[in-house]
N, C-alpha and C positions, 0 to 999 in steps of 0.2 A: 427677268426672263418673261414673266407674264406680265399682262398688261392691267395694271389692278383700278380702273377708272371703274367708275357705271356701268350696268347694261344699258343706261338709255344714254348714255356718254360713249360710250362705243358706237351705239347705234347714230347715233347721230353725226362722228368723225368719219363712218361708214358712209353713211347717205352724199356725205362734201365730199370726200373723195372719189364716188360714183358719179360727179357731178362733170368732174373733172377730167375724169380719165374716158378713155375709147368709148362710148355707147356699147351697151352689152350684146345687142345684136349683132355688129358688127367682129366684136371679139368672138363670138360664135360663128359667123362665118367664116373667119379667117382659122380657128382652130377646126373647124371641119375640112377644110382648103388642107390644112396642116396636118390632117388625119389623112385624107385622101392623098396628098405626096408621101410619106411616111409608106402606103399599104403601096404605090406605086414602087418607091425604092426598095421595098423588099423584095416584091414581085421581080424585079428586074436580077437585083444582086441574086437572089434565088436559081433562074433559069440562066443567069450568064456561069454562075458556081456550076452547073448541072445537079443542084440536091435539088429529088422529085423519090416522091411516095415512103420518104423517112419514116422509121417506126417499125414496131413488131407489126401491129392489127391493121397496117394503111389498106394492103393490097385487098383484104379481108372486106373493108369497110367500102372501098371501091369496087368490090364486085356486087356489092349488093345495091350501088349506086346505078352500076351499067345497068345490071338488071332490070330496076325501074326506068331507066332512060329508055330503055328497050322496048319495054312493055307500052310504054306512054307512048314511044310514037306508033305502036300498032295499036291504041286508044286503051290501053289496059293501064288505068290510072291507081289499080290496087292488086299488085298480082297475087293469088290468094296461091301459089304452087309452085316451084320449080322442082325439075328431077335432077337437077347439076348437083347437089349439095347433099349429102347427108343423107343419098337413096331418094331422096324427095323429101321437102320440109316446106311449112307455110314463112316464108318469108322475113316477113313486116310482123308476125305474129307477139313474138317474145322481144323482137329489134326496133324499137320504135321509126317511126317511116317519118319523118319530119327531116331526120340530116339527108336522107337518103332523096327527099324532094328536091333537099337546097342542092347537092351534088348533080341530081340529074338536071334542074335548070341552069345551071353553071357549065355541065357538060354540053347542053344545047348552046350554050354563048360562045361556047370551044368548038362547037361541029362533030363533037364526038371524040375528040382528040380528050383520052386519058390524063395525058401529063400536061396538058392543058389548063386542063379541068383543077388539074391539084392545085397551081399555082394560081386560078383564080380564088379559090377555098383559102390559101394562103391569104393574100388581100383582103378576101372578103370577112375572115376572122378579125385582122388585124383593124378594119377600117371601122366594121358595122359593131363591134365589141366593143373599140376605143370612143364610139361616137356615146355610147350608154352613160358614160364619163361625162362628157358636155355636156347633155341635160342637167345633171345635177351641179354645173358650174353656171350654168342658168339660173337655174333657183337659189342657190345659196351666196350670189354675186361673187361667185372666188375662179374666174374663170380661167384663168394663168395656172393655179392650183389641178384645176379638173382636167384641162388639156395635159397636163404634163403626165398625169395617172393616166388620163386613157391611151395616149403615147406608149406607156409603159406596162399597159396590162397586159399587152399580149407575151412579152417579157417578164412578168414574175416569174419566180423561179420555177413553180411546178407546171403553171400554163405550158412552160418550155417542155419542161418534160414529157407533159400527156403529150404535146402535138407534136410530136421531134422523135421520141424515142418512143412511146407506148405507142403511139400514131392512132389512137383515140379518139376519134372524129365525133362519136356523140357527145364523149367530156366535153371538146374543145366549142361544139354548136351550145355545150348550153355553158358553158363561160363567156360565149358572145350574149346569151340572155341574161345573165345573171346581174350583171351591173343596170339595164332597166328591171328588171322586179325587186331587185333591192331599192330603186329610183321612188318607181312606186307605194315601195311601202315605209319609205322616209316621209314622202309628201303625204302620208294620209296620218303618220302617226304625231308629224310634227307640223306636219303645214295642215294639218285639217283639211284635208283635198278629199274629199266624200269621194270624187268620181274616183278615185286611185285605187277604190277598194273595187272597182269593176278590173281593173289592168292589173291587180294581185291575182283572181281570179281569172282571167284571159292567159295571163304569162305563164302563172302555176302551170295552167292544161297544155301550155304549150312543150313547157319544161317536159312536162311528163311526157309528152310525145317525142321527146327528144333522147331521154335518155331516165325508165324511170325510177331504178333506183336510184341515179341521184338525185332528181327530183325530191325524193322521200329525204336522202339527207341534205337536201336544205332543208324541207321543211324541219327538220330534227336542229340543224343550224340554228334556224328561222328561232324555234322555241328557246333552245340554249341562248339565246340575242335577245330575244323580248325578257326572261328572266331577270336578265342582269339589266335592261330598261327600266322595266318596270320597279326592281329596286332603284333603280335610280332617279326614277320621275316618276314619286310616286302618285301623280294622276292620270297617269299614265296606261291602268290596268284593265280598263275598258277595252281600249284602242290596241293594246296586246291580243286580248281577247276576240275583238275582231278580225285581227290578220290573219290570224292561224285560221278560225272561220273559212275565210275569204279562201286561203287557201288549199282550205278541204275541198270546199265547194270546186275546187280546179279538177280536181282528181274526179268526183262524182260527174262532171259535165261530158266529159270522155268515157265514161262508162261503156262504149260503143266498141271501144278499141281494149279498155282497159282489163273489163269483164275476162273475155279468152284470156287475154296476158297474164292472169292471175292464175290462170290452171294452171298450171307448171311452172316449168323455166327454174328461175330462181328461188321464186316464195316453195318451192316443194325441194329444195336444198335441206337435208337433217341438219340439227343445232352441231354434231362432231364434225362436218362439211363445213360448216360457216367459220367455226370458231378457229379451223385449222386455216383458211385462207387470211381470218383476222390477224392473228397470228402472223404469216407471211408479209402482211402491209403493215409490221409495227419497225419503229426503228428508236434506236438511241439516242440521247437527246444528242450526246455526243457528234454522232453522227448529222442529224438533222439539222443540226446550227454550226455544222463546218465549212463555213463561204470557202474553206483551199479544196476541199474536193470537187470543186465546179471549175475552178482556178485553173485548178490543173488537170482537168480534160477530163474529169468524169462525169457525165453528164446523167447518166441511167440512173443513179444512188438519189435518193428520195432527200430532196434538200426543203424545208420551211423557208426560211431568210431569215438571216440574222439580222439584220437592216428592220424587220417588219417587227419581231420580237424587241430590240430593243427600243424603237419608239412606242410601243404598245407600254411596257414597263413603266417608259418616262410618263405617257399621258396617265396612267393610273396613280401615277407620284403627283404628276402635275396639273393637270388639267382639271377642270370644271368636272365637275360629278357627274352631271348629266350627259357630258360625252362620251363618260366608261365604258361603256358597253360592249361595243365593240371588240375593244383591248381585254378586257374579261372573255370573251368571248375566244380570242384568239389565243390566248394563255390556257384556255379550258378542255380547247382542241388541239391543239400543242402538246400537250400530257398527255393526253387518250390515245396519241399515235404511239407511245412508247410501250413495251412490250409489258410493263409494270399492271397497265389498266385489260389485258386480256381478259383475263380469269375477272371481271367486273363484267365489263362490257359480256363477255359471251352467256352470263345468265339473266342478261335482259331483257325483257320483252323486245322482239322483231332484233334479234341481236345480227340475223345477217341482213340488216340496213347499218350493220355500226362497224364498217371498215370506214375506221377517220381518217386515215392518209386522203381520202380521196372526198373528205370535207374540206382539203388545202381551201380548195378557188371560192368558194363562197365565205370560209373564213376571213380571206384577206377582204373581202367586196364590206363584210360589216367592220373589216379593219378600216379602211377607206372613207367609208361612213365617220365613223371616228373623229378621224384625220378634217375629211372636211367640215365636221360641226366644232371642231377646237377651234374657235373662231379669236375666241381673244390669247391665241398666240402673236408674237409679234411679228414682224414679216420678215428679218434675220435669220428668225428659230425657225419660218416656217422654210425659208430658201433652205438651212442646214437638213432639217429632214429631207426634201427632195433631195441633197445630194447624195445625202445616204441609201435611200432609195436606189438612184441614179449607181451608185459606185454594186450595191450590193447585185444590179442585175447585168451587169457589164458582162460577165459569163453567158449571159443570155443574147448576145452581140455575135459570140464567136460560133455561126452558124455551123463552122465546120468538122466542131466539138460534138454537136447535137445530132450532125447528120448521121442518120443509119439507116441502108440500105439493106433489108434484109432478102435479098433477092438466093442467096447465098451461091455455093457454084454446081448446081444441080440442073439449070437450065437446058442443056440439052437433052438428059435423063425425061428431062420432064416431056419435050418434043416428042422423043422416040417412042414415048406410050403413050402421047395423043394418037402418032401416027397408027399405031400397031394394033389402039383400043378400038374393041368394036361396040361394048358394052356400058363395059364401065371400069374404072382403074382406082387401086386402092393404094397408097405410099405410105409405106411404112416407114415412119420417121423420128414419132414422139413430139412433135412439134415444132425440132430444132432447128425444120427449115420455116420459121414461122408461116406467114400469112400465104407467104408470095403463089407456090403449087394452090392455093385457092383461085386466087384469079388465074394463074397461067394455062391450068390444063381445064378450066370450065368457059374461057372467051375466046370468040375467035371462032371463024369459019370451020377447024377441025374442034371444034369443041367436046371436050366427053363427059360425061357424070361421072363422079366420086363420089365414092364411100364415105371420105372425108369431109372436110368444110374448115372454118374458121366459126368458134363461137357455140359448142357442141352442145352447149344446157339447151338451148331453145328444139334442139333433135329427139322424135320421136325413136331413134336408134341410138339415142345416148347412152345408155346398156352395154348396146351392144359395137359400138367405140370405146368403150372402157374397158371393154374384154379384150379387145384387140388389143390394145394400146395396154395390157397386164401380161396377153400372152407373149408380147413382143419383148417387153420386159424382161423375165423370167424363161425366155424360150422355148417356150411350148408352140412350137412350128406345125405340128401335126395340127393342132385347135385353128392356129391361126391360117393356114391357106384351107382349112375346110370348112371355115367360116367367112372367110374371102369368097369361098367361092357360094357359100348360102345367101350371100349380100350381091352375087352377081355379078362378081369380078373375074374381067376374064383377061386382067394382069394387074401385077403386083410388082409393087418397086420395095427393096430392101437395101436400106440405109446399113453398108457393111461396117461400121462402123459399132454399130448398135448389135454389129451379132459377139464382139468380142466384149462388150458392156455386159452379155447377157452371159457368159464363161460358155462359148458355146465356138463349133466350130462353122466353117462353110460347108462342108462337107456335110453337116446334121441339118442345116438350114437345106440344100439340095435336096437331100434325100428327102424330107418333108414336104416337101414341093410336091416330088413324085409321087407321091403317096396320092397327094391329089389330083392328079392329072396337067399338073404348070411343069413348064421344061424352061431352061434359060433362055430367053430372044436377045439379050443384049447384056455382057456383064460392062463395067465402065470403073475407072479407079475410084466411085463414088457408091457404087451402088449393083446391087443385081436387080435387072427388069424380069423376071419372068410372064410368061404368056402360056394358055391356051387357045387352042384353036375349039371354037364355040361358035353355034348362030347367032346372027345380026345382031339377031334381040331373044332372049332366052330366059326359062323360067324355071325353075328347081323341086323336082318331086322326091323328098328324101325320107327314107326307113329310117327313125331313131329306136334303139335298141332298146336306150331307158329313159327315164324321167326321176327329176327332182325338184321336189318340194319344201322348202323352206330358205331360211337365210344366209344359209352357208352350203346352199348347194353350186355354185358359184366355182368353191373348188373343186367340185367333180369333172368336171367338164373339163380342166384342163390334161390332165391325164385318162381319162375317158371318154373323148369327143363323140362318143356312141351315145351319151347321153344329153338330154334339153330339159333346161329346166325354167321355171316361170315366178307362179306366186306362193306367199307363203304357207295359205292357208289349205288346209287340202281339200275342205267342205268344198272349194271352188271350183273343184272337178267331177264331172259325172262319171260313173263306175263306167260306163261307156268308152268314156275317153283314155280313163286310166289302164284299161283290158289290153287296148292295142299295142302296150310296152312288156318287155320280158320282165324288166326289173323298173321298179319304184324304188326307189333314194327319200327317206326323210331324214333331214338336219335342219333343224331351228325353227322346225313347223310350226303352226298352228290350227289352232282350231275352234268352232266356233262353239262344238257339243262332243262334249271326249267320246262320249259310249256311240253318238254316230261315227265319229273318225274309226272310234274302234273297231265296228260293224263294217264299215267302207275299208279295212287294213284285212279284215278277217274275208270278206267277200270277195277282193281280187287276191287273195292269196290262194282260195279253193278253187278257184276258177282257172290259177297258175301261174299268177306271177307271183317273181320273186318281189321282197319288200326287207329293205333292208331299213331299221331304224338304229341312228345315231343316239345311242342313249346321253352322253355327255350334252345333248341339246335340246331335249323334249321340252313341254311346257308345264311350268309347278299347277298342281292342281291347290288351286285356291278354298279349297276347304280345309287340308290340312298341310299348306305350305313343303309338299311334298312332289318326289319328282317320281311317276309313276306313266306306265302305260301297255293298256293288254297285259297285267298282272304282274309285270317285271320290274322289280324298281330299282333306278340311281342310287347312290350311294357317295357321298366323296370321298376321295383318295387322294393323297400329296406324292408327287413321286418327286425323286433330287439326282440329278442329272443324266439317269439312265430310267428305263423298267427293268424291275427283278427279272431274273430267268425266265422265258414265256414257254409254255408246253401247249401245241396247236394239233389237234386232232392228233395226240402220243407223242408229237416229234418234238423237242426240244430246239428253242430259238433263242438269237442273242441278238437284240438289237440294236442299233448307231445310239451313240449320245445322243442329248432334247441338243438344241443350239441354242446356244448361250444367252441368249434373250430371254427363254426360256427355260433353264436349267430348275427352275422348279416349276413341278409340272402338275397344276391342279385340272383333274379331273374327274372322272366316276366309271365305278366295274359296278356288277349287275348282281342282284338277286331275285329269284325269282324264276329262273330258267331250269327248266327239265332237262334237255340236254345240253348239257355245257359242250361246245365243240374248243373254248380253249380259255387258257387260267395264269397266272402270274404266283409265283412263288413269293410272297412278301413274309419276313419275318414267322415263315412256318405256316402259312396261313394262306390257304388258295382262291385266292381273289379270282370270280369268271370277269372275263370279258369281252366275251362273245358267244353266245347261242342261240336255239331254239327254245320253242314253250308251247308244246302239243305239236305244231305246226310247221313243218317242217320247211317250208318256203316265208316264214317268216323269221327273221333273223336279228339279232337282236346286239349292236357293236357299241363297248364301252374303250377306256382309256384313251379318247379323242386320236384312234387310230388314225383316220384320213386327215388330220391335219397335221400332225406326226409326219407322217408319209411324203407331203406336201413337202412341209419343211427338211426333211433329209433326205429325200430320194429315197428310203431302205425297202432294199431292193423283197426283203423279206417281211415286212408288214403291204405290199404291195402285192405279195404273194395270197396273203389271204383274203385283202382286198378284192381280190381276182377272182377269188373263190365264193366270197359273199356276192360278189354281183354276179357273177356267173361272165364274165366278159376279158378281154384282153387290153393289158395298157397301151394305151395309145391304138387302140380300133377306132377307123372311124366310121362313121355311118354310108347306110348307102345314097347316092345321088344320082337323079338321073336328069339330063339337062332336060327341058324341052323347049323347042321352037313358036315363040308365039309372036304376035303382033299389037303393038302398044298404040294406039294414036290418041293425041295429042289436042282438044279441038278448046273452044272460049267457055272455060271453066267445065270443061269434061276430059276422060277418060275413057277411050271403048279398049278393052282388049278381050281379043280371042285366042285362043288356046286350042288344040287340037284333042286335049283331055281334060277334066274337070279335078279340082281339088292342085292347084298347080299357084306355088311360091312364088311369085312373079319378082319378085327380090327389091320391088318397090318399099318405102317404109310405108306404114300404117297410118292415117292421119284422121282427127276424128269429128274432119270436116268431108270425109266421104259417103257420099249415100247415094246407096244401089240397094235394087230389090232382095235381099234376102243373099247375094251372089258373094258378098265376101266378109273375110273374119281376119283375126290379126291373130298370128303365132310369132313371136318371138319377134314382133314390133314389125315385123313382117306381115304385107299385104296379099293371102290367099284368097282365089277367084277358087268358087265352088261349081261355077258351070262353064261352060264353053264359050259363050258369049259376055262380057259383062258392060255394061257402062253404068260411070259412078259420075256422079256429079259434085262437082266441088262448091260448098257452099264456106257465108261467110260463117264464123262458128259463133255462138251462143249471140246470133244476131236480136234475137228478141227482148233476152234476156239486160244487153248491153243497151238495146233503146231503151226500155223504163228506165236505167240509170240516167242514162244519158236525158232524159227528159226531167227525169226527178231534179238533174242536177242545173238544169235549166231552168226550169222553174225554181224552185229553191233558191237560184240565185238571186231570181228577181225581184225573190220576196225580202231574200236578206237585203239587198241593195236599198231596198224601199223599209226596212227594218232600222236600218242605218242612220237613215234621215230622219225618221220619227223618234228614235233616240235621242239623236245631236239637235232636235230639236225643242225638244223638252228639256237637254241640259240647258239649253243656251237660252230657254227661257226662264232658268231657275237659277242662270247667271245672271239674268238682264235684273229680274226682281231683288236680286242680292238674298237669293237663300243659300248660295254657293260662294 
């Protein structure tokens, strides 16, 4: 099977048969000829099938393209704002703007024509990816070898998937890169190509502006790959050491872009967020090396290749050492998608860059790598592997397995609230209808803004979509159309579907409506449209009754919409601001100096308001690992399926069982309270868990009532609920619209307002700067005077050019570092000290 001659015996039967065969240039013209038919006959079978904007995220990923195409021909080459999306959000901010270039110059080669546009994206995937291929059939003279991979790369198995069924557009722009900067960093580590360490560093930055957390997991790739090199060649550790260099340096030259991108988005994801989505992207191996699940028409299910594993297998059995790599490589990423490596992977440093499903494409590119350095394979064995290849992506063929049209059948729903919105329109869905209501009701001559968007991390209202998208869940109808309507919505589509998901009826969802002033415009066998009648453009001045401060105030608001709540600290409020509420809510507060917070609890209490504290969630006082506050301290308790008999101001109560998730129930009752307003009978012994202590507007609740409450509806721990805050379930606040005027100008905002201190229902962004005129409540953009204009600037621009400089320079140095290195080796070669 191997060919066990010389390397200078191979090399040599090499060169005579180079001598012989086509001229190498010529075979690279004709494999490009052969790429470019190839991106033509799909393009063609493509639009003659009618599959166009395949995928959950296409429509998603094309709105963000029109956008740009938009912008650019009214000369706005960076749009730093739209208000279509998300209440208003910076675009290109957290979305890297590089695929979004490629689409809108693609769309100018279509005229504007959308489904155009896709299928030139189509081609231009298949042609300019597969050509990344034939460079490296240039160098390595195996050019029959390299046309046949790059032919076939746009068909590995997951390639198919991101661009077919996830509809992925930043995945699939940088699997068209990825095969040149793995090119690159082949020819610098084995061909000694000094300049390749500039095109590691050029491609890095470009990756990253393409899409950047994958980016990151190549470079994560990139390290796991030089590991198993470097064991393998081992003078090789230099040249390891360089690349990752090189490809730091990528990331710093961007610094321009990268700087803002780092404030949010993603990198501010908590490690329980990440490790859950990791989670979600693991699969069985079972599963993952099952070639009949693609077979047989499943396309969605996360497939590896069995094809790719087992040639990896055989070269780690067979081949040359020094071509391992690779195969090590893909065997290492291979495991890590399995649900086994969770609980690893989630306690590692930058653990949400370690969803390895989505290391597939770069895993196979150094699989490939592999393949084309096992040079003294025979030319039999190496035809067998392509077939296998060849047989394993045959499912990749059957376009009409992969095609999904997520359009779903909501289309005209969506129409009748373009036509009927004056403001802005909120659909309540969950997702289901993925991308498509993204593009449909923000393009297009009736165009309107949503609440919504596609892509919700990069939203300064992400919060406040989450609440929506919780109360929609669990139906709480009252919170969610008087939160619709705090965001500006002046209709709302509900997916009936979703109201019988949530054990609720039509009739509850109606009346909630009302409540907020929406009446139905349109019911449809799909959905109810509701609408109010509102100004053109309008802004919301609203009475909240209370406020909540800390972590778990979250769940007050669904059952007391009277109340807003923020951060968790309370120091973060001036007694000022805190006055203007009846009632204060703490649960899971914090603070930054106890005896101030206590001073700031004891001050608006005198002054009248009510302050209710969640004793089960206070913060331990770190002196003596104690849970204490304003003299009343926690305590823990176990309770086991129910509370003992409750006695509330004399009356005697019996409450629902915990649910069964819950059936033991760790909490805390109170000591420390002067008058106890009510107690729990346990085992003879009268546990308070809730009262006063001097002060009779401060109030003090244990046995984690309100989340009790939450989970069982009882209707009699809700009773005293009602009595601690002084409020009604399901009040909501008051609202009063106002009429204002919004214009629109080259990176400004002017709006006027006919009163001051007015919700404009715009999101907050914190690339806005106006004189002292506005503040952010609840991600929410309030003008404090009558007149305002804010200017929209690029965000942490100053900050991002020293990167970006740093990283510019730095390069130069390293590049010039590089040579003075390799050139002291190679004179400590020449002398034979090496």
């Amino acid at each position: 099977m191997q060919n066990h001659s010389t390397e200078q015996e191979s090399s040599q039967m090499n060169t005579v048969s180079a001598r012989r065969s086509i001229p190498l240039g010529l075979q690279f013209c004709f494999a490009v000829l052969l790429m470019a038919l190839g991106a033509l006959l799909l393009m063609y079978t493509m639009r003659e099938k009618g599959y166009y904007m395949s995928g959950y995220d296409t429509w998603g990923h094309f709105f963000k393209s029109d956008l740009m195409y938009q912008s650019m021909k009214e000369g706005d080459y960076y749009p730093l704002f739209t208000n279509l999306w998300y209440n208003g959000l910076q675009p290109y901010r957290y979305w890297a703007p590089i695929p979004y270039y490629i689409l809108a110059f693609l769309q100018g080669l279509a005229r504007g024509d959308i489904i155009t546009t896709y299928y030139y994206f189509v081609g231009f995937s298949f042609f300019v990816g597969g050509c990344g291929w034939l460079l490296w059939g240039l160098s390595s003279k195996r050019m029959v070898l390299c046309t046949f991979l790059g032919l076939m790369w746009f068909f590995f198995p997951d390639n198919m998937r991101v661009f077919f069924y996830e509809g992925n557009v930043p995945r699939m722009v940088a699997a068209i890169i990825i095969p040149y900067l793995t090119y690159f960093i082949w020819l610098f580590v084995q061909r000694d190509k000094k300049v390749a360490a500039f095109f590691i560093t050029l491609l890095t930055s470009i990756v990253a502006l393409t899409h950047l957390m994958i980016s990151a997991m190549i470079g994560v790739a990139t390290f796991i790959f030089m590991v198993f090199f470097v064991i393998t060649n081992k003078k090789k550790l230099l040249k390891a050491f360089e690349v990752i260099v090189s490809m730091l340096l990528g990331y710093v030259i961007i610094g321009i872009w990268l700087v803002p991108a780092l404030v949010g988005g993603l990198v501010a994801m908590n490690s329980d967020a990440s490790a859950s989505v990791m989670e979600s992207l693991t699969y069985a191996i079972g599963s993952t090396l099952n070639p009949f699940t693609r077979i047989n028409g499943v396309t969605d299910t996360y497939y590896y290749g069995i094809a790719i594993v087992f040639i990896a297998i055989l070269g780690i059995i067979l081949a040359d050492k020094k071509v391992k790599a690779g195969y090590y490589t893909n065997l290492v990423i291979l495991f890590c998608t399995t649900p086994l490596m969770v609980p690893i992977l989630s306690k590692l440093p930058m653990s949400q860059l370690l969803w390895m499903m989505r290391f597939t494409t770069i895993a196979y590119a150094y699989f490939i790598w592999s393949v084309i350095d096992w040079k003294n394979l025979r030319r039999y064995f190496t035809l067998l592997l392509m077939v296998l290849l060849l047989v394993d992506c045959i499912p990749s063929f059957m376009l009409n397995k992969y095609y999904f049209q997520a359009k779903g059948n909501i289309s005209d729903e969506l129409q009748i609230a373009k036509d009927v919105t004056k403001q802005r329109v909120a659909l309540m869905d969950l997702s289901i209808l993925n991308a498509y209501p993204s593009w449909e009701l923000c393009v297009g001559e009736n165009s309107t803004q949503y609440t919504f968007g596609w892509a919700w991390q990069g939203a300064a209202t992400a919060s406040n979509i989450v609440m929506l998208n919780t109360a929609l869940e669990k139906g709480n109808y009252e919170y969610l159309f008087d939160r619709c309507l705090e965001l500006g919505n002046d209709t709302v589509i509900v997916i009936k579907e979703l109201i019988k998901k949530a054990n609720k009826t039509d009739l509850e969802l109606i009346e909630a409506a009302r409540k907020s002033d929406y009446y139905i415009y349109k019911e449809t066998n799909e959905a109810y449209i509701f609408h109010m009648d509102t100004p053109e453009t309008f802004g919301v001045i609203t009475d909240y009754r209370g406020f909540g401060i800390g972590e778990y105030v979250d769940e007050v608001v669904f059952p007391y919409p009277t109340f807003i709540g923020a951060s968790n600290h309370i120091e973060d409020y001036s007694i000022e601001e805190l006055v203007e509420y009846e009632t204060l809510y703490l649960s899971g507060f914090e603070y930054y100096d106890r005896t101030n917070a206590e001073n700031m609890v004891l001050e608006l209490a005198n002054m009248g308001v009510r302050v209710v504290i969640d004793m089960s969630h206070i913060p331990i006082v770190e002196e003596n690992k104690r849970m204490y506050f304003l003299g009343v301290v926690a305590q823990d308790i176990e309770f086991t399926d129910t509370y003992p008999t409750i006695t509330y101001k004399g009356q005697e109560m019996y409450f629902s069982s915990f649910p069964e998730e819950y059936s033991t129930w760790n909490t805390k009752y109170i000591e420390g309270v002067s008058n106890i307003l009510g107690t729990a009978d346990y085992y003879g012994q009268e546990l308070a868990f809730i009262g006063t202590n001097g002060n009779e507007n401060i109030i003090f609740l244990g046995f984690n009532l309100f989340h009790y409450s939450t989970q069982t509806s009882d209707q009699g721990a809700y009773h005293i609920l009602n009595d601690s805050f002084n409020a009604k379930l399901y009040e909501l606040p008051e609202r009063t619209l106002i009429p204002i005027n919004i214009t629109y100008g080259n990176n400004k905002i002017i709006i006027d307002s006919p009163v001051e201190n007015v919700n404009t229902t715009l999101a907050y962004q914190d690339n806005f700067i106006s004189d002292d005129n506005i503040i952010s409540q609840n991600n929410l953009l309030y003008v404090t005077k009558k007149h305002t204009e804010i200017e929209l600037i690029y965000p942490y621009k100053k900050q991002g050019l020293i990167v970006s400089a740093a990283g510019v320079g730095g390069t130069f140095l390293w590049m010039a570092l590089i040579q003075i290195v390799d050139r002291k080796r190679n004179l400590k070669i020449s002398v034979g000290d090496v």
